[in-house]
C-alpha positions in Angstrom: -8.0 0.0 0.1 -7.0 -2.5 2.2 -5.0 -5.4 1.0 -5.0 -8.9 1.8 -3.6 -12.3 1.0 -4.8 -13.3 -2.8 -5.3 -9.8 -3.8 -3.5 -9.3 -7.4 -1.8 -5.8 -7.3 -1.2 -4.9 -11.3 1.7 -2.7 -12.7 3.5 0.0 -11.3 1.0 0.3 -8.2 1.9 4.4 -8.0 5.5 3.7 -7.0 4.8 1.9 -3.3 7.6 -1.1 -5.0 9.7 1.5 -6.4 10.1 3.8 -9.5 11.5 0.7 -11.6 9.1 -1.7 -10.8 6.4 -2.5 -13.3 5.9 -6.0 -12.2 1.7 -7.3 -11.4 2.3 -9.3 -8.3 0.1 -11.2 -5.4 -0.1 -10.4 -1.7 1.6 -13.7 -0.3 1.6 -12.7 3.6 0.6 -9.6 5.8 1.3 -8.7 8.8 -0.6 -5.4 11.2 2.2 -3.0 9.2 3.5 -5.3 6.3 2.8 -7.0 3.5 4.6 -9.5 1.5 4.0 -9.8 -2.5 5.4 -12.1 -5.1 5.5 -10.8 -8.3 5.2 -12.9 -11.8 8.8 -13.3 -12.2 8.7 -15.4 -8.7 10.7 -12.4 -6.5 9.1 -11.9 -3.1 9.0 -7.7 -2.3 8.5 -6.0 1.4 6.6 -3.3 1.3 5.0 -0.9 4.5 1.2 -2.2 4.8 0.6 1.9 5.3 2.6 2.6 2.1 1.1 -0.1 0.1 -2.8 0.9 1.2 -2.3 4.8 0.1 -2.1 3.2 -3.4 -6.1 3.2 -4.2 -6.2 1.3 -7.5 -4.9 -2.1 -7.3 -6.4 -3.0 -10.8 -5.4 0.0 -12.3 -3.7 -1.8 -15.6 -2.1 1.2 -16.6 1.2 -0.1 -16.7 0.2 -4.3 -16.9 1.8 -6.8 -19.4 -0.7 -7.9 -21.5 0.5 -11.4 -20.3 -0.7 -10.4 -16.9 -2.2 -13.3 -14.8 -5.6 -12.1 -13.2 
């Protein structure tokens, strides 16, 4: 899938954030091989634009707060 600014990634995202993150968070900026999110605790995360598009399910809620924005 391919991301882009505004779209709301939810949860755990298959790992592309890391094992421990859990967190839903918004695509703030992208670049040709990057993407920049902001999560609901108000940290910005780096992730590979390749790394992050493997992960087909944005709105898989698997793993979402309940308290999730949408």
């Amino acid at each position: 899938m391919k991301l882009h600014v505004g779209d709301r990634i939810h949860g755990y995202a298959g790992g592309i954030f890391g094992r421990d993150s859990y967190d839903c968070r918004v695509v703030e900026a992208e670049g040709r091989d990057w993407i920049v999110t902001r999560n609901d605790r108000g940290e910005a995360e780096f992730v590979d634009r390749e790394r992050a598009e493997r992960w087909a399910e944005p709105d898989d809620r698997s793993f979402c707060d309940e308290e999730c924005g949408t």
